[in-house]
C-alpha positions as CSV (number, residue, x, y, z in Angstrom):
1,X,49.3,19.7,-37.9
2,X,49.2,20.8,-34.3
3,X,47.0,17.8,-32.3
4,X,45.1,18.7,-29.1
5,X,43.7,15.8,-27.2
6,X,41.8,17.7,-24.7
7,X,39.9,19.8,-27.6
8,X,38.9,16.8,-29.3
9,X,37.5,15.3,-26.0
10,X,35.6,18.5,-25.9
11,X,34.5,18.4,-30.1
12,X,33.2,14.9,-28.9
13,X,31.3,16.8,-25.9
14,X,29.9,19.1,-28.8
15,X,29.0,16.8,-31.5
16,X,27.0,14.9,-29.0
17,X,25.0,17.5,-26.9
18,X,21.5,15.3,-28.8
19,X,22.5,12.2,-27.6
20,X,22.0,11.2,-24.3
21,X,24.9,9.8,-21.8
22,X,24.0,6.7,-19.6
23,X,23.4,7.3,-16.0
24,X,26.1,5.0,-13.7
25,X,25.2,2.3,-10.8
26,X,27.6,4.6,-8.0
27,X,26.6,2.2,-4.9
28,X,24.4,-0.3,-3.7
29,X,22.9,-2.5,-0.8
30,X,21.6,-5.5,-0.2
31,X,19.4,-6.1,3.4
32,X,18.0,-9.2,4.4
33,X,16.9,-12.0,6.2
34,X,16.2,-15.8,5.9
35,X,13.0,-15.3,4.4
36,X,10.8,-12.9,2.5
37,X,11.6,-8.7,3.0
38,X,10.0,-6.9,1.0
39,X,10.7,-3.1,1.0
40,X,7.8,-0.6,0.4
41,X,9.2,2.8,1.4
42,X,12.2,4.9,1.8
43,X,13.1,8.7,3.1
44,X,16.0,11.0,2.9
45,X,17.3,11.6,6.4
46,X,18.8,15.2,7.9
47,X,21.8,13.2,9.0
48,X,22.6,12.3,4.8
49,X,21.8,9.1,5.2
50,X,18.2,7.4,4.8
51,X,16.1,5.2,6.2
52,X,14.4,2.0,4.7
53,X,11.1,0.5,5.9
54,X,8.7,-2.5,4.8
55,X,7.4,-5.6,5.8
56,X,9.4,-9.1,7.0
57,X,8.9,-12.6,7.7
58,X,12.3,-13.5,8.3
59,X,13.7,-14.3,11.7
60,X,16.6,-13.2,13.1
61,X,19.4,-13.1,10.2
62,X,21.6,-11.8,7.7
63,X,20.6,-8.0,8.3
64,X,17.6,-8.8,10.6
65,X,18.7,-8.4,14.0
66,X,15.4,-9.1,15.6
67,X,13.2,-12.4,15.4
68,X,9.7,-11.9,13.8
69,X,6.8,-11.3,16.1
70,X,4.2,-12.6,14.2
71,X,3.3,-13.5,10.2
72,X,4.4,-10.4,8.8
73,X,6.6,-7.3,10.8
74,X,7.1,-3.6,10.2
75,X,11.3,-3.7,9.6
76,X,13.1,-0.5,9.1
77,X,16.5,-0.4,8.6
78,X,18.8,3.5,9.1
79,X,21.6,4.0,7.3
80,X,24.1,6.5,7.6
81,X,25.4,8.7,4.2
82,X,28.0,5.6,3.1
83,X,25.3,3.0,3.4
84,X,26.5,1.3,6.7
85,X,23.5,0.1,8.8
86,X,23.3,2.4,11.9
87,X,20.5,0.2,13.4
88,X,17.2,-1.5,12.4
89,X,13.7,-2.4,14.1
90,X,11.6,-5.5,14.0
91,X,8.0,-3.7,15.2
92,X,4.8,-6.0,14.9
93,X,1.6,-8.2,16.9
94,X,0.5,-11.6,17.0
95,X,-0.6,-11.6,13.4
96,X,0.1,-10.0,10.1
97,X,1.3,-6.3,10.2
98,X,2.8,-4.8,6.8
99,X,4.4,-1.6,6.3
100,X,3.3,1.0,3.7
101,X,5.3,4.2,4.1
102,X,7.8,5.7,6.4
103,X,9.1,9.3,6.7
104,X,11.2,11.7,9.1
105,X,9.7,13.8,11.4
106,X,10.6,17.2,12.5
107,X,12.1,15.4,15.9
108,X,14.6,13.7,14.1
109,X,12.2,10.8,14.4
110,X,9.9,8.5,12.2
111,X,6.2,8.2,11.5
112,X,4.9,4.6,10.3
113,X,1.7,3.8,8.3
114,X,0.6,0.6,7.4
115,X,-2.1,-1.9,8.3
116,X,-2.6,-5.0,11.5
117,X,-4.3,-7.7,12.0
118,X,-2.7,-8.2,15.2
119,X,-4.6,-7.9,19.0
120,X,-2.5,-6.3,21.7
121,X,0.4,-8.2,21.8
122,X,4.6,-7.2,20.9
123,X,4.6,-3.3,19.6
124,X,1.1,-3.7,19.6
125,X,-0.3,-1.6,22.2
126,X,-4.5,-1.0,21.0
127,X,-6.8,-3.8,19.9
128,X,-8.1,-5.3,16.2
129,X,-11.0,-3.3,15.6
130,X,-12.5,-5.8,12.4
131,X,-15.5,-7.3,13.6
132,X,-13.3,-10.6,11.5
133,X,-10.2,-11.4,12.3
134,X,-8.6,-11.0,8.7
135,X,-9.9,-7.3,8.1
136,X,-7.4,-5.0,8.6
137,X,-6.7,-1.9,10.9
138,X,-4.7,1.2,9.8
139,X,-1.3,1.0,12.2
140,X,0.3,4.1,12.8
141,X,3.6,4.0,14.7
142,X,5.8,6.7,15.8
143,X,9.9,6.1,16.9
144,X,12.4,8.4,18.1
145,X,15.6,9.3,16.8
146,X,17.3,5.7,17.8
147,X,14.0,4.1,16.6
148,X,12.6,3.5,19.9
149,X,8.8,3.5,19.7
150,X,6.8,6.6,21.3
151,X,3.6,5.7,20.6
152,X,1.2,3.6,18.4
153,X,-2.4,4.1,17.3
154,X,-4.4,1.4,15.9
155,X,-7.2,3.5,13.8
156,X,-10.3,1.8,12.1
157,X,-13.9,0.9,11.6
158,X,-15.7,-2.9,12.3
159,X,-15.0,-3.5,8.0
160,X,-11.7,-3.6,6.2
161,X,-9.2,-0.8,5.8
162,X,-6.2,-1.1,3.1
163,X,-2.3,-0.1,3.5
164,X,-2.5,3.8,4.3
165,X,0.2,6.3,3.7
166,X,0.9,9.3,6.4
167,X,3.3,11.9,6.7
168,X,3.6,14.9,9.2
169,X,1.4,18.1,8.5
170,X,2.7,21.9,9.1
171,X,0.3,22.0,12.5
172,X,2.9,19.0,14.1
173,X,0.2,16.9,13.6
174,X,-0.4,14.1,10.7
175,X,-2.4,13.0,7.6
176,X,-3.1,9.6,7.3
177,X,-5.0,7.8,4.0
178,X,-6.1,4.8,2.9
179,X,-9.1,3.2,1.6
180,X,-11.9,1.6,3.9
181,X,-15.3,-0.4,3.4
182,X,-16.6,0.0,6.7
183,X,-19.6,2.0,7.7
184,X,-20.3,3.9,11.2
185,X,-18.3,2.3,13.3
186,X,-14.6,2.2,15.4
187,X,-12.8,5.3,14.2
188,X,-15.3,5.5,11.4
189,X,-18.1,8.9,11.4
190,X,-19.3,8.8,8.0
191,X,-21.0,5.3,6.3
192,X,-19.4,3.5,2.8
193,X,-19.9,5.2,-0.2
194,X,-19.9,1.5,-2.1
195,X,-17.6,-1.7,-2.6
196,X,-14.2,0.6,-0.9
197,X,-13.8,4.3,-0.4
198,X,-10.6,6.5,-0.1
199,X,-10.5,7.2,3.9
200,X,-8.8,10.4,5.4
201,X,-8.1,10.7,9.3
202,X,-6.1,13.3,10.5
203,X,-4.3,12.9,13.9
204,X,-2.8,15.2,16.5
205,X,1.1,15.1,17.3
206,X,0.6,12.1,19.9
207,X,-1.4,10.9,17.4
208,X,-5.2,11.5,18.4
209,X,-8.1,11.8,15.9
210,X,-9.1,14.9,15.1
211,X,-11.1,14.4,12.4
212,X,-12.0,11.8,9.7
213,X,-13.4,12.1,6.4
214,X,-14.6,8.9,3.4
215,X,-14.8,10.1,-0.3
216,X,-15.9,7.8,-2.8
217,X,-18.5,6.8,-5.6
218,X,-21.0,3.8,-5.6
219,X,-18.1,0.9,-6.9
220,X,-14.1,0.3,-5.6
221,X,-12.0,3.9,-5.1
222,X,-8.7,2.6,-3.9
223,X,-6.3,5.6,-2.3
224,X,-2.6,5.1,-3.0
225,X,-1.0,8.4,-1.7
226,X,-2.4,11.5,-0.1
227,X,-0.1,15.0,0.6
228,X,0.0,18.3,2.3
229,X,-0.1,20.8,-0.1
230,X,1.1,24.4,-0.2
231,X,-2.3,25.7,0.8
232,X,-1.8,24.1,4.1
233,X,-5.2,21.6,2.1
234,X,-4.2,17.9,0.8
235,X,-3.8,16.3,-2.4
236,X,-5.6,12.9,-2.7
237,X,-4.7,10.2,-5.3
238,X,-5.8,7.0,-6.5
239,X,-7.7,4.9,-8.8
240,X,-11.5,4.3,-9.2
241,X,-13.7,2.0,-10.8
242,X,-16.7,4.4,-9.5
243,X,-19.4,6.1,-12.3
244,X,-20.6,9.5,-11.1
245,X,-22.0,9.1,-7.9
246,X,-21.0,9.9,-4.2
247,X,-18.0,12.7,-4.6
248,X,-16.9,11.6,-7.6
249,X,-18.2,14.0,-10.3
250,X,-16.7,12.6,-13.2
251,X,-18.0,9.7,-15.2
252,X,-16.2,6.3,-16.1
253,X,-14.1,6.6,-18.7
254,X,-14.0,3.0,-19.9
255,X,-16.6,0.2,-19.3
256,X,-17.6,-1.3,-16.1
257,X,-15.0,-3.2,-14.3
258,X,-11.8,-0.6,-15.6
259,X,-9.8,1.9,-13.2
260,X,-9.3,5.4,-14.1
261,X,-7.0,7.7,-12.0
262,X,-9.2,9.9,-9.6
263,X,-7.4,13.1,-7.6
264,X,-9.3,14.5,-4.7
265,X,-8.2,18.1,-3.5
266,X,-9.4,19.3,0.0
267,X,-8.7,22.5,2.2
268,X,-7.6,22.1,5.5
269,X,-10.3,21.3,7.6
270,X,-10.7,17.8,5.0
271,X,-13.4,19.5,3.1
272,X,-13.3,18.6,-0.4
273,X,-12.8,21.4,-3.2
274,X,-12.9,19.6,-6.2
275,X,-12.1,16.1,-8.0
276,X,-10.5,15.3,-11.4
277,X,-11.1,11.7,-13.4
278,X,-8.1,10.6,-15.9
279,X,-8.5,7.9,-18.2
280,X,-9.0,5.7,-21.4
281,X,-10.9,3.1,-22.1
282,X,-9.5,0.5,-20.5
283,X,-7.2,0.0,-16.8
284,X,-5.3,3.1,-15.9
285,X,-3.9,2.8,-12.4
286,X,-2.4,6.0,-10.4
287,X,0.1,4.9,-8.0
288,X,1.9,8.2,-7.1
289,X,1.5,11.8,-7.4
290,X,3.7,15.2,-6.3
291,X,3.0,18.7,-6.1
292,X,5.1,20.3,-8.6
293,X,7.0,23.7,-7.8
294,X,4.3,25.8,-10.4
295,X,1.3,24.6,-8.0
296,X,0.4,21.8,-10.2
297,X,0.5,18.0,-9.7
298,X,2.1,15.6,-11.4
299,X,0.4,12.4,-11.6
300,X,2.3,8.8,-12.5
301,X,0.6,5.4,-12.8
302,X,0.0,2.2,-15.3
303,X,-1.8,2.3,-18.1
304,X,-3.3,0.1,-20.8
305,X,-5.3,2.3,-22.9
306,X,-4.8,3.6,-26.1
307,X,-5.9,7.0,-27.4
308,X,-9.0,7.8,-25.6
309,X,-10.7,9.9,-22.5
310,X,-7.6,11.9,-21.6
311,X,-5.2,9.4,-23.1
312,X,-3.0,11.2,-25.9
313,X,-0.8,8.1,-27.0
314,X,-1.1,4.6,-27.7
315,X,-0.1,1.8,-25.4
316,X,3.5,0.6,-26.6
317,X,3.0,-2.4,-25.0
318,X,1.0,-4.5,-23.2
319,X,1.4,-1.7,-19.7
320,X,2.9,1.3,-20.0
321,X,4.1,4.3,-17.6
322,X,1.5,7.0,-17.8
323,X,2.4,10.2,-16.6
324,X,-0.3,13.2,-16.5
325,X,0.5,17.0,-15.3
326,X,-2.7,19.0,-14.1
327,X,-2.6,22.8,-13.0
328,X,-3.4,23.8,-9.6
329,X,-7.2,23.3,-10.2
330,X,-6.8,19.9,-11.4
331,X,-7.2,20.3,-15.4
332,X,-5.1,18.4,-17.5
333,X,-2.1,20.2,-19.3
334,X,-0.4,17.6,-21.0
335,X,0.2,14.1,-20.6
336,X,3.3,11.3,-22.0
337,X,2.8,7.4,-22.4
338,X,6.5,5.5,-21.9
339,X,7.2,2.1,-22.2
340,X,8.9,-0.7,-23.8
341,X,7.1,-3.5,-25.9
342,X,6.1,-6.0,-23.0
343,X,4.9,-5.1,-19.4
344,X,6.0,-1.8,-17.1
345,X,4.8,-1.3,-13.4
346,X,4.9,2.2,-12.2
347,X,5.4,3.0,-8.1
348,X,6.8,6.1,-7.6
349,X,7.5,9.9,-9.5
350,X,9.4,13.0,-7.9
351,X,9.6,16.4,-9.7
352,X,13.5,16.9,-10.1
353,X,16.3,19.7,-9.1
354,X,16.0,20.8,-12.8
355,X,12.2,21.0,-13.2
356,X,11.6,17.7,-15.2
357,X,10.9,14.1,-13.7
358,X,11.8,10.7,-12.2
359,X,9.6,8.0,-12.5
360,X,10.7,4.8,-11.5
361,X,8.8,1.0,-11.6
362,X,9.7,-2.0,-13.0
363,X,9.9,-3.4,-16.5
364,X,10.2,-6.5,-18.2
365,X,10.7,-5.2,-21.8
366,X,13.8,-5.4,-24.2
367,X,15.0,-3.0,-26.6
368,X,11.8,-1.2,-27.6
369,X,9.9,1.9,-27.3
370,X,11.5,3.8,-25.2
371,X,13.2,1.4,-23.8
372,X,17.0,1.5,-25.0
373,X,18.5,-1.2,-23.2
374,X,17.8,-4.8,-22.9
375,X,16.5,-6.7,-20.2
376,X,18.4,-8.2,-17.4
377,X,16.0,-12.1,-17.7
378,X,13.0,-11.5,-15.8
379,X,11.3,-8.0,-14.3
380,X,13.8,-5.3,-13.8
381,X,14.2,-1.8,-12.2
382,X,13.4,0.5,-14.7
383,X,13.9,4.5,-14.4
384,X,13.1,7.5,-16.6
385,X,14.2,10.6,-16.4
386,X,12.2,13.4,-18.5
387,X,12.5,17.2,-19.4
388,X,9.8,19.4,-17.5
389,X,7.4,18.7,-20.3
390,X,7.9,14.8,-20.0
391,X,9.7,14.2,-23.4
392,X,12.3,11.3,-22.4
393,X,15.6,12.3,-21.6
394,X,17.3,8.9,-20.4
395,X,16.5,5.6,-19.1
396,X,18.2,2.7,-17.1
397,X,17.3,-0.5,-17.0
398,X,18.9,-2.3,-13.5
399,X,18.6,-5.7,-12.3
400,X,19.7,-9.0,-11.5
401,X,18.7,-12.7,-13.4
402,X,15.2,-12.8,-11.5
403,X,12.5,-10.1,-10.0
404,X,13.2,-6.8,-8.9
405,X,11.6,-3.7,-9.0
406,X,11.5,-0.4,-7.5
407,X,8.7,1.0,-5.1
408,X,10.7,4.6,-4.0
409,X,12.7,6.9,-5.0
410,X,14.5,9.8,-3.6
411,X,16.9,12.9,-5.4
412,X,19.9,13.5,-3.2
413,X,21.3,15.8,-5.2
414,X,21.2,17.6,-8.8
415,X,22.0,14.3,-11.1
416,X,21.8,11.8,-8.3
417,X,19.5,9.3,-7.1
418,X,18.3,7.0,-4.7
419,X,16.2,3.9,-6.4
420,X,14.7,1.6,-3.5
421,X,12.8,-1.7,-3.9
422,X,13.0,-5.6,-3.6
423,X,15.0,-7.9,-5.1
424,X,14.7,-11.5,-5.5
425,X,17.8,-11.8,-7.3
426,X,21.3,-13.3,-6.4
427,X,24.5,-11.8,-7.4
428,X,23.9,-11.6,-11.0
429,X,23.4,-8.8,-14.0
430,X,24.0,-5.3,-11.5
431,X,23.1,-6.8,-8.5
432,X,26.3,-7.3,-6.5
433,X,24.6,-8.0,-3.0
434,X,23.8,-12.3,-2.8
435,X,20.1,-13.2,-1.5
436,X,19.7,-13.4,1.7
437,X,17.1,-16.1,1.7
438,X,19.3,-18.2,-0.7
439,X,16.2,-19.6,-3.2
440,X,14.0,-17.9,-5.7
441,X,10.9,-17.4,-3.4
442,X,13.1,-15.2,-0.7
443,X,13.4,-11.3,-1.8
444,X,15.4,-8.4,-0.1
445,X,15.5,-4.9,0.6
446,X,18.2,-3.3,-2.6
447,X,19.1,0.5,-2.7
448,X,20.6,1.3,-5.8
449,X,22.3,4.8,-6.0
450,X,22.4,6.6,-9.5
451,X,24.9,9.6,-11.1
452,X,23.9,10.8,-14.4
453,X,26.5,12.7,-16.0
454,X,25.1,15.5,-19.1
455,X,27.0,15.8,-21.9
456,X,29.0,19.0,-22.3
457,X,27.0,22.2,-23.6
458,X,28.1,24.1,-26.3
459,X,28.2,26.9,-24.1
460,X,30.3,25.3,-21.7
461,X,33.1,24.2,-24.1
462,X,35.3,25.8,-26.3
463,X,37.4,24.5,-29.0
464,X,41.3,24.8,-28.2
465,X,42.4,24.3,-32.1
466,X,40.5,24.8,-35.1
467,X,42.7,22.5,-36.7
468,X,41.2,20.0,-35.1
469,X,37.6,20.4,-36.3
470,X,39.4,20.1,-39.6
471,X,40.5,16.6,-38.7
472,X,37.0,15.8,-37.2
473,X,35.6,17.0,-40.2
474,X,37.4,14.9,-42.6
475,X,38.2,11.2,-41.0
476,X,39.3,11.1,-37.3
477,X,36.4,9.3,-35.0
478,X,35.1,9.9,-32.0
479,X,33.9,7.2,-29.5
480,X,31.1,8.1,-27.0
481,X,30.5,6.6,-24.3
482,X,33.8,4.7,-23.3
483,X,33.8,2.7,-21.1
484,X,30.2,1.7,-22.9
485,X,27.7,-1.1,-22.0
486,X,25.0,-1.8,-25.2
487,X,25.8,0.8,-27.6
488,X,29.1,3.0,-28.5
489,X,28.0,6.1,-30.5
490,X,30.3,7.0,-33.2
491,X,31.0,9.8,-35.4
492,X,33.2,10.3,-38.7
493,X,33.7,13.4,-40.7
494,X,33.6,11.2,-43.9
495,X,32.5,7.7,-44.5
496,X,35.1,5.0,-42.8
497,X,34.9,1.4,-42.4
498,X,35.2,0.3,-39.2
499,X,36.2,-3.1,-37.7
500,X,36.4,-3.9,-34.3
501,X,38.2,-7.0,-33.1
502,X,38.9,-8.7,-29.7
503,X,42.2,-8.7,-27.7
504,X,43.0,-12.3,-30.0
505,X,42.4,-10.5,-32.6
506,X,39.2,-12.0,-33.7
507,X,37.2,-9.5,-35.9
508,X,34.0,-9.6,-34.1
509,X,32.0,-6.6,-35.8
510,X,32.5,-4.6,-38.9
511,X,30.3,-1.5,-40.2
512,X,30.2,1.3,-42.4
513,X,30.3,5.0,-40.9
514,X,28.9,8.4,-41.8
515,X,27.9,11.0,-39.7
516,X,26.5,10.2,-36.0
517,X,26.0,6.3,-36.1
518,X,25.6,3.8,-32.8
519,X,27.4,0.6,-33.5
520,X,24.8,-2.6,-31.0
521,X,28.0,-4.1,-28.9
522,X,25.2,-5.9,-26.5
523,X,26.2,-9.2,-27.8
524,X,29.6,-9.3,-27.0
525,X,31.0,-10.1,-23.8
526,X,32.5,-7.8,-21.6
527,X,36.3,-6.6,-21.9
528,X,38.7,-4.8,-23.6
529,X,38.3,-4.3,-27.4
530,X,40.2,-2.4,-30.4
531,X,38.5,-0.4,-33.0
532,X,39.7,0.3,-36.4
533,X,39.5,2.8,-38.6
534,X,40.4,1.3,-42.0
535,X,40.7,4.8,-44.0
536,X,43.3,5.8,-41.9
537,X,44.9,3.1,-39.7
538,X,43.8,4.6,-36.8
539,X,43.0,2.0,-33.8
540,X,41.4,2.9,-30.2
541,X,40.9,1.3,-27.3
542,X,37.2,0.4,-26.1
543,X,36.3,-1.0,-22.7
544,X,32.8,-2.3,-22.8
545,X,31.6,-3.1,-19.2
546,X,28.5,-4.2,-17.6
């Protein structure tokens, strides 16, 4: 009988078009100082590379090129397309200043948003506008090219304003959102609406007020992320403890005390046009949102409520990924609870090149749910990608033997990604970068990039030898994925017993086949291993790495 080896490659691509390949760790990297870093943002830059941006208390070390001006610093860190560090920025006051987004302009340069405590002292050009010294001023900084600072605007009102987000508008000018509790007063026009309010100012291109608007009901409405939308309007989201009252039309969901995700859409002139409340009865936090190329939103967040409000799905575990998608008026069209059997954070979501979804947090689940791969010791990046109706298509778990979790995410291109976060982990698990601090209480910047890798289509592949099926078909296995990391898929024509022993020879696993079966390798170490078929004699080669 005539043997092929490429067709049966390809008869392996075809018998497993249902299950789903892992995605592969392509690159990484570690940035750092003595002390705490703790990244918060990242954007995609015209150049291929990207740029990096949070907070720092670290002086001048490992990465950190610059001492620390005062408690906490803006840092920003550009890299070019093969990850080498082009240049970075230390930009802060006196006092604490933390970083909450940074994007690309259409100068080639940067925008900053984040909040100060600081008086006029380093970068720190305007004054603390808290009538107390530990409420906190939006700070909104604008580099060039090189990261040289342009300008800075220190925006407030005499009460507290929390981490904003901005990002340049279609006019030149930018959107900038947060949440405030002050009344009339500083940059402030309009009074509280209760405890905390979602807060909208929208600046000129050197970065003047134009105009500022407060949405919010009578209890806490915290704003996480605001965007220009196709309308030339903006898309506000966050979470909200509010009952109806102020311009929040819907009521609570669960009881007093429990967050439920609240949208905000406005036109151009900041005017709002409606509001949409999502939620069951207990917490359900939104931490990111996108447009969506149909006009829609899709909205991402934690959740710990089972089926109720507009909560299809139980909880798995104790906090789940929650993702809802709303049409371009803001009603609900479906939504998808993920998770494994412990806790999951969600930060960030992006619609993807295909039409179906990122969304990226942490997790610190095992096996369970829809979680397919085990934990790395402690919290762990954890990634999702779905189909455009958000029914799971893959997940990787990523991590070192302590804390680390993702806060952005970016798609560079079709199948590949850009995971951003902190890590508090040494060189352990996938982490290959040591930390920079050296002890468990330091955490870095770690960039992560990500190839997925779809199996082969039927309609992409054709068989070079029937012959071949007819050996499939009968007793010859096929291995899938190889090298593997957890679990090998296997599939046998006919039942085989299969033992699988270690380069000693040491039996180490034995199993039955039929039909499509996984064989759990998680337990054994990594290496080189040789699978038996004991119907026919037949032995591969398996490399399981990690």
């Amino acid at each position: 009988m005539k043997k092929n080896y490429f067709s049966l490659c390809l008869l392996g691509c075809l018998i497993f078009t249902s299950v789903s390949s892992q995605p592969l760790i392509t690159g990484q990297r570690t940035a750092g100082g003595n002390d705490y870093d703790w990244l918060t943002s990242m954007d995609l830059t015209r150049d291929g590379g990207w740029i990096a941006g949070g907070y720092s208390y670290s002086n001048r070390s490992g990465e950190k090129s610059q001492n620390s001006r005062g408690i906490d610093d803006y840092w920003i860190i550009k890299f070019d397309k093969t990850g080498k560090i082009q240049w970075d920025k230390t930009i802060g006051g006196n006092s604490l200043d933390e970083l909450s987004s940074v994007r690309q302009t259409k100068d080639g340069g940067y925008i900053l948003a984040g909040y100060s405590l600081s008086d006029i002292s380093g970068e720190k050009s305007e004054p603390h506008k808290g009538d107390v010294d530990y409420y906190a001023d939006f700070w909104i900084v604008k580099l060039d090219a090189n990261g040289n600072k342009t300008w800075d605007k220190t925006i407030g009102g005499f009460g507290d304003e929390n981490p904003p987000t901005a990002e340049q508008t279609s006019d030149g000018g930018y959107i900038v959102g947060g949440s405030s509790e002050s009344n009339i007063s500083g940059d402030k026009t309009e009074n509280s609406r209760g405890a905390l309010d979602y807060w909208v100012v929208k600046l000129d291109a050197n970065g003047n007020k134009l105009w500022d608007k407060t949405f919010g009901g009578s209890d806490y409405d915290f704003l996480q992320t605001i965007h220009q939308t196709k309308d030339g309007g903006y898309i506000l989201g966050g979470y909200s403890r509010s009952p109806k009252s102020g311009e929040k039309t819907g009521q609570r969901r669960g009881a007093e005390g429990f967050e439920d995700y609240w949208i905000v859409k406005l036109n151009n002139a900041g005017t709002k046009q409606w509001d949409r409340t999502f939620g069951g009865t207990y917490d359900d936090y939104l931490a990111d949102l996108k447009q969506t190329a149909d006009g829609g939103y899709i909205l991402g967040g934690t959740s710990w409520s089972d089926i109720s409000g507009e909560k299809t799905q139980n909880s798995i575990g104790l906090d789940d990924y929650w993702i809802v998608k709303v049409n371009a008026n803001g009603h609900k069209q479906w939504d998808k609870t993920i998770g494994g059997g412990a806790i999951e954070d969600f930060e960030a979501i992006l619609q993807t090149r295909d039409g179906g979804y990122l969304l990226g947090g942490y997790s610190g689940s095992g096996i369970s749910g829809n979680k397919t791969e085990k934990n790395r010791k402690s919290r762990d990046y954890w990634v999702v990608k779905t189909d455009k109706t958000g029914n799971f298509v893959w997940d990787k778990t990523i991590g070192g033997f302590n804390e680390d979790g993702i806060m952005d995410m970016k798609e560079t291109k079709i199948n590949e990604y850009k995971l951003a976060g902190y890590s508090y982990s040494g060189a352990t698990g996938d982490k290959t970068g040591t930390n920079r601090g050296g002890n468990v209480f330091s955490n870095d910047y770690w960039i992560v990039t990500l190839n997925y890798t779809p199996p082969m289509s039927i309609a992409t592949a054709e068989v070079a030898d029937k012959s071949d099926l007819l050996e499939t078909k009968n007793h010859k296995l096929i291995i899938y994925p190889n090298p593997a990391k957890d679990i090998l898929q296997i599939h046998a024509g006919a039942k085989v017993a299969i033992t699988v022993t270690d380069q000693l020879g040491k039996v180490v696993l034995t199993k039955n086949i039929t039909g499509n079966s996984t064989l759990d390798i998680s337990k054994l170490q990594a290496g080189i291993y040789y699978l038996k078929n004991n119907t026919t004699g037949e032995v591969q080669r398996v490399v399981i790495a990690r």
